[in-house]
C-alpha positions in Angstrom: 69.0 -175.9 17.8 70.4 -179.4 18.7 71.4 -180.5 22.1 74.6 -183.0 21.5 76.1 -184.8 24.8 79.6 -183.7 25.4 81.9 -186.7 27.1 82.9 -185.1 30.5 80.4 -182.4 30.6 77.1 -183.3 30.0 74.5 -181.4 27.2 74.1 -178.4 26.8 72.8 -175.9 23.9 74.5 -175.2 20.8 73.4 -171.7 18.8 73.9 -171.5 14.7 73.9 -167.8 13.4 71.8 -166.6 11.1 72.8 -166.6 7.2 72.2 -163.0 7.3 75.2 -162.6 10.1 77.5 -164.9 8.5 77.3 -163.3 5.7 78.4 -160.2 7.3 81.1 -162.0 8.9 82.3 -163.6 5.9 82.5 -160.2 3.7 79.5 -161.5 2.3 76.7 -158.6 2.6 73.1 -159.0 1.3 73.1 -156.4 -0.8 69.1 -156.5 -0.7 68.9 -156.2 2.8 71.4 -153.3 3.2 69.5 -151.4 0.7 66.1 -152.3 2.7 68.2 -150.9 6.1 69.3 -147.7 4.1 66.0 -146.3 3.0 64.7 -146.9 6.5 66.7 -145.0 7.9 66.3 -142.5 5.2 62.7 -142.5 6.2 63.5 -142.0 9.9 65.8 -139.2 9.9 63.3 -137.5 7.0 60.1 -138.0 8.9 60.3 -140.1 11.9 56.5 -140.8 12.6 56.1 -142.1 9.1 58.1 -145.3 10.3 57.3 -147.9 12.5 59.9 -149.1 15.2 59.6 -152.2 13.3 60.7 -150.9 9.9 63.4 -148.6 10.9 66.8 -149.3 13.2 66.3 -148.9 16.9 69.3 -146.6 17.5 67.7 -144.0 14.2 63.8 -143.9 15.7 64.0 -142.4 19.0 60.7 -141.4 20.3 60.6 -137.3 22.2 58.3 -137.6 25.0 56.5 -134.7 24.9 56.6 -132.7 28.2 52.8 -131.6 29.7 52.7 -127.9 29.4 52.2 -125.9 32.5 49.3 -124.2 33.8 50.9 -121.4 34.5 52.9 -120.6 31.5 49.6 -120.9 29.4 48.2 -118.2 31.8 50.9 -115.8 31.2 50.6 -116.6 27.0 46.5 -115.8 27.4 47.4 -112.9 29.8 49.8 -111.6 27.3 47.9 -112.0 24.0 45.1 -109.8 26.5 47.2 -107.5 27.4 48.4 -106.6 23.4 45.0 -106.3 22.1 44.2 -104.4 25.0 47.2 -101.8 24.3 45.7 -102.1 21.0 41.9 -101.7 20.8 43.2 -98.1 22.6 45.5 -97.2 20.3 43.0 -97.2 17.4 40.7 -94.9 20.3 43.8 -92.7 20.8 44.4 -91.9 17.0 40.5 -91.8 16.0 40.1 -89.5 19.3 43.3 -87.0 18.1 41.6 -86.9 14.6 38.1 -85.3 16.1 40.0 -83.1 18.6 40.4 -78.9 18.2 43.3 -78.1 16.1 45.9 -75.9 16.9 45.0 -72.6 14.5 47.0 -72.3 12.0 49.1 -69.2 12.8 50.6 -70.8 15.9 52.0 -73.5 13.4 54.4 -70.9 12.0 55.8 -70.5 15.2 56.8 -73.7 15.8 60.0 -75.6 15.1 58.7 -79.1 14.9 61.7 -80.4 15.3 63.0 -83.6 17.5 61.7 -87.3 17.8 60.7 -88.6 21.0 61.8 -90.9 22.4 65.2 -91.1 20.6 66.0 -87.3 19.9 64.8 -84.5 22.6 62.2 -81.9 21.8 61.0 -79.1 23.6 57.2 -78.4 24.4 55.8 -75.2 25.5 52.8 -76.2 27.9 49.9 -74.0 28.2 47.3 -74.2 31.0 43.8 -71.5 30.3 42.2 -70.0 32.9 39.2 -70.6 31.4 36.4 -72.4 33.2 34.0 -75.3 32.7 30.1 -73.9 32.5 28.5 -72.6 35.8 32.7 -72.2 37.6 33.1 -68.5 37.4 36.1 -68.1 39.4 36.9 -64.4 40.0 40.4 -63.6 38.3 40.0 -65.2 35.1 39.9 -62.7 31.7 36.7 -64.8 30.8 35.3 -68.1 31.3 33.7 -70.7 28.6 30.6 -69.5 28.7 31.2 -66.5 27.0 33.4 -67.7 24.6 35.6 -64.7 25.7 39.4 -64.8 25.7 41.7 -66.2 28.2 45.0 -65.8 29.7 47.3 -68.8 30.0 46.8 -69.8 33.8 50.1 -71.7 33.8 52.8 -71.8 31.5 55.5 -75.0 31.8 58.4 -75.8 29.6 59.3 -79.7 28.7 61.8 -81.1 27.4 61.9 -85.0 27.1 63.2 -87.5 24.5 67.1 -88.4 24.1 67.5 -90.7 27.3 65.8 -87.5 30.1 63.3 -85.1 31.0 63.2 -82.0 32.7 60.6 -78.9 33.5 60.9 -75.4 33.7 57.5 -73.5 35.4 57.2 -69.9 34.4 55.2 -67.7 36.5 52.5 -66.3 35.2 53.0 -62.5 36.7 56.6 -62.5 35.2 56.5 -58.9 33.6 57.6 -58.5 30.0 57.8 -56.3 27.0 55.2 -57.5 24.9 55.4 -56.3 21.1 52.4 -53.7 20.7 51.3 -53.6 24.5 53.9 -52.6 26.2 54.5 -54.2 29.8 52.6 -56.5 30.5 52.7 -60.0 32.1 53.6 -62.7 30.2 50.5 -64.8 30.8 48.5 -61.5 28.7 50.5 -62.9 25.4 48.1 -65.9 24.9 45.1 -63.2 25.1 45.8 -60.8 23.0 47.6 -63.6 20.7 46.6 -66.5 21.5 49.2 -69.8 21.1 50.7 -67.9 18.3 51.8 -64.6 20.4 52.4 -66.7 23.6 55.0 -68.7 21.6 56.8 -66.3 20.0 57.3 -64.3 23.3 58.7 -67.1 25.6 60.8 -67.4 22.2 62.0 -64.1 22.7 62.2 -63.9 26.3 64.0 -66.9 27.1 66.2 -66.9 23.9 65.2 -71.1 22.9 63.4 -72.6 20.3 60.0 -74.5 21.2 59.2 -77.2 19.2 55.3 -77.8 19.5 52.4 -76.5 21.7 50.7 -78.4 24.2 47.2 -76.6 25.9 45.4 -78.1 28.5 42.0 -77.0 28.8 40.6 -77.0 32.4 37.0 -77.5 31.0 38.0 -81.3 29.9 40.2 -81.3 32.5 37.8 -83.2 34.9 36.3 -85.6 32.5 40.4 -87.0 32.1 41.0 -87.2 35.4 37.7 -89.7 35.8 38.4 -91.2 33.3 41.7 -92.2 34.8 39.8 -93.6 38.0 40.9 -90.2 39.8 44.4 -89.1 40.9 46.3 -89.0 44.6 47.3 -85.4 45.8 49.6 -85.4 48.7 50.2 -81.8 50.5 49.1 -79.9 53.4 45.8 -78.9 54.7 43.6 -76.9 51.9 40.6 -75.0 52.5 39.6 -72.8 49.5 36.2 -71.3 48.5 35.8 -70.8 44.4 33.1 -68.4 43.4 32.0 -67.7 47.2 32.1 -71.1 48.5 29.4 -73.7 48.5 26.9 -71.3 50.7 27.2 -68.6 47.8 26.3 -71.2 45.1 30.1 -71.4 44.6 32.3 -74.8 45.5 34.1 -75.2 48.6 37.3 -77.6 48.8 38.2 -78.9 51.9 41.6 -81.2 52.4 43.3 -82.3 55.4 47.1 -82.6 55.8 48.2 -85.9 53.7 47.5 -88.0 50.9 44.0 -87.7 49.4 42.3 -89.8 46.0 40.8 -86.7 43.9 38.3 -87.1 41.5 37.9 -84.8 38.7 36.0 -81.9 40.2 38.1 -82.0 43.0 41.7 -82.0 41.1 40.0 -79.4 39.1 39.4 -76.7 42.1 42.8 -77.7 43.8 44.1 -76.5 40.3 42.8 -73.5 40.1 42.9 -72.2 44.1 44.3 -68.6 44.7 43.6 -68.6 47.9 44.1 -71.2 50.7 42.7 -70.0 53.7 44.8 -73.2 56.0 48.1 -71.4 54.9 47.8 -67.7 53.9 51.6 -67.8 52.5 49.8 -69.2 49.4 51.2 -67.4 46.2 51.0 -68.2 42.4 53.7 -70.0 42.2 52.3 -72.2 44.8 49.3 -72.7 42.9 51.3 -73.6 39.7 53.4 -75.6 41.9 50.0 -77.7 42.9 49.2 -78.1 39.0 52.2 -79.5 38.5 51.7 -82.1 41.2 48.4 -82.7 39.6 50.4 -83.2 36.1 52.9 -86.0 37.7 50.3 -87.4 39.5 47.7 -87.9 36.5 51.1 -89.2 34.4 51.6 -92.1 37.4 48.1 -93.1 37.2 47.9 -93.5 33.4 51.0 -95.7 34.2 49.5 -97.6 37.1 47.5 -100.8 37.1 44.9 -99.2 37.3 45.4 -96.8 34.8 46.1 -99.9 32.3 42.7 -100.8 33.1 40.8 -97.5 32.5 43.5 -97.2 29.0 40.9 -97.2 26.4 38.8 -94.2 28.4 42.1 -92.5 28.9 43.1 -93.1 25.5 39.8 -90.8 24.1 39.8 -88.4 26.8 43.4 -87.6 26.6 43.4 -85.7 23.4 40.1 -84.1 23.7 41.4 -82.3 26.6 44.5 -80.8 24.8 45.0 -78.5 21.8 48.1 -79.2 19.9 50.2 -79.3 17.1 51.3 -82.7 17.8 49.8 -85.9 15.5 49.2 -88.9 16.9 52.8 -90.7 16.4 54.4 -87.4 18.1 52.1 -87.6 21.1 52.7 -91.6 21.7 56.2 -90.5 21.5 56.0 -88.0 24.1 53.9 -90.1 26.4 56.4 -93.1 25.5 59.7 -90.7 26.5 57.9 -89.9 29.5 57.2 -93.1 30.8 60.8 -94.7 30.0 62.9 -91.3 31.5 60.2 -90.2 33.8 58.5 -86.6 34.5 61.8 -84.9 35.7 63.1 -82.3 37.7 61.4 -79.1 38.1 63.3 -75.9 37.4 61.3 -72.2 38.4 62.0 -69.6 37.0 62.4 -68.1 40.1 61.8 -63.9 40.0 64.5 -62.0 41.8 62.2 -58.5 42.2 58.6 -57.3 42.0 57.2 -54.2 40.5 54.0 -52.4 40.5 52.7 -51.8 37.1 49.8 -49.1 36.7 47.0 -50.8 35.0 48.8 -54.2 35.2 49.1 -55.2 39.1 51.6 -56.2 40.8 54.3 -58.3 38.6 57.7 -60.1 39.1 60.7 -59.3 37.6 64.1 -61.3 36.9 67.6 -60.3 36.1 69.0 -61.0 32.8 71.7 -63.4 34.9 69.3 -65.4 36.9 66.9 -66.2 33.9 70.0 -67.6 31.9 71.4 -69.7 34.9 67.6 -71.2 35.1 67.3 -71.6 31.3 71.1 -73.7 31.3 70.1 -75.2 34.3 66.6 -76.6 32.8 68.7 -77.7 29.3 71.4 -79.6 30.8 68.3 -81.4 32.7 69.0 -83.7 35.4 72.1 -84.5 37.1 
């Protein structure tokens, strides 16, 4: 740089380019330095952090600043990784629980379709509830309880059909009279005890004119360890006042329940499930009853869905299966339980009787015209809408 004096105007500095430039200007390119420029920004677009912002062009090495992560967002990762091993430490429980639970016997097998895939295809499910009860309960009206081993009628007999985008229900009464092959008329709750899951099967076959799929029977003598294992279950109804086996002065149990909604534990779900007799509302039938076990049913199905439930999963996850006797495998069951959390419980369909009759022997039993049971039937099978 050379300051030179300018006649008129005083100095001022003068600027020479470098050879490098002129050479560009000129057409003249260093063919050394070009090459240098070209694997540096080989390097940079390759792998960035192996070049300095010395040795590679300013507009190729561009530094990302990397954005702090929020607090937040890592909680709902950690929460979520929690959650899956969670969902999974209970299915192992769930499928090692099926494996040690009763088996269906293997003459009810025959009976049995089998067919459908839940949640994508429907399948029906015949849904059996015994009447017999857990050690030291000896309600009167059962055939026998568990402590002698005895036979039992099916306390409650419900239809379901899920899978295939809904869900619906159909409650059979238990005093609805039929012709039962071999014993004449009888009420359809006596096929299951002289027959067992095979019999009862075949004769809501018959009666109805369907095809069942698979056998679902609830057991009332696990019943109450489920439902503490879910954390207990809400029941919301009128006022209930029943005495089972005498009452709690005659060594029985005694529920009492005011109008409204009420948090059940298992002993408590377990009498409201089997009460006859309601001595708040006399009008009590049967079908009431069955109606209550029902509620019990959706109720147990919203807590295993619940927060709550999520949180007693594993314990539900064992108890589940040990309180059912079923055809069902473990992939068929998490199907069912998945259809009935994505379409719901459904609609409930009776099979409502249109007379009554007294049968010698028997009792008194309900009776439905040919008509009315295949309106109900249709109406169960086009489920909701």
């Amino acid at each position: 740089m050379v300051e030179e004096p300018e006649p008129g105007r005083g100095s001022y500095k003068r600027y020479r380019t470098s050879r490098r430039l002129r050479r560009r200007e000129s057409g003249k390119a260093d063919p050394a330095a070009l090459l240098a420029e070209l694997r540096a920004a080989r390097e940079a677009l390759t792998d960035p952090a192996a070049v300095s912002e010395e040795a590679a062009p300013a507009r190729l090495f561009r530094r990302r600043r990397r954005r702090p992560r929020k607090w937040w967002v890592r909680g709902l990762r950690w929460l979520a990784a929690l959650a899956a091993a969670w969902i999974g430490v209970s299915a192992v429980i769930f499928v090692i629980s099926t494996l040690v639970a009763p088996n269906l016997p293997a003459s009810a097998l025959g009976a049995l379709r089998g067919g459908g895939s839940p949640p994508f295809s429907a399948t029906t499910i015949l849904v059996l509830g015994l009447d017999g009860r857990p050690p030291g309960l000896k309600e009167g009206g059962a055939a026998q309880d568990s402590e002698t081993g005895g036979p039992v009628r099916s306390d409650s007999m419900m239809l379901i059909r899920t899978g295939g985008g809904s869900t619906s229900r159909l409650s059979i009464p238990r005093d609805t009279l039929v012709d039962l092959p071999g014993y004449g008329l009888q009420k359809i709750n006596a096929a299951y005890y002289y027959g067992g899951a095979s019999l009862a099967v075949r004769e809501v076959d018959s009666f109805l004119g369907i095809t069942i799929d698979h056998v679902m029977i609830v057991d009332f003598t696990n019943f109450e360890a489920l439902v503490n294992a879910m954390g207990g279950i809400n029941y919301t109804g009128g006022c209930v006042y029943s005495k089972i086996d005498g009452g709690a002065a005659a060594g029985g149990w005694t529920l009492k329940l005011s109008a409204g909604t009420h948090h059940l534990d298992g002993l408590q779900a377990l009498l409201l499930a089997q009460t006859r007799e309601n001595l708040c509302n006399p009008a009590w039938t049967d079908l009431t009853r069955e109606m209550n076990q029902q509620a019990l049913l959706e109720s147990m199905q919203s807590q295993t869905l619940s927060l709550t439930g999520f949180i007693h999963l594993p314990w539900i996850a064992w108890y589940a299966p040990q309180a059912l006797v079923t055809d069902m495998d473990a992939p068929t069951l998490a199907g069912v339980a998945t259809s009935l959390a994505l379409f719901g419980s459904g609609k409930t369909e009776i099979l409502y009787p249109t007379g009554a009759e007294y049968v010698p022997g028997i009792g008194d039993g309900l009776t439905i015209t040919t008509a009315a049971k295949r309106a109900d039937v249709q109406k169960w099978l086009r489920g909701p809408g």
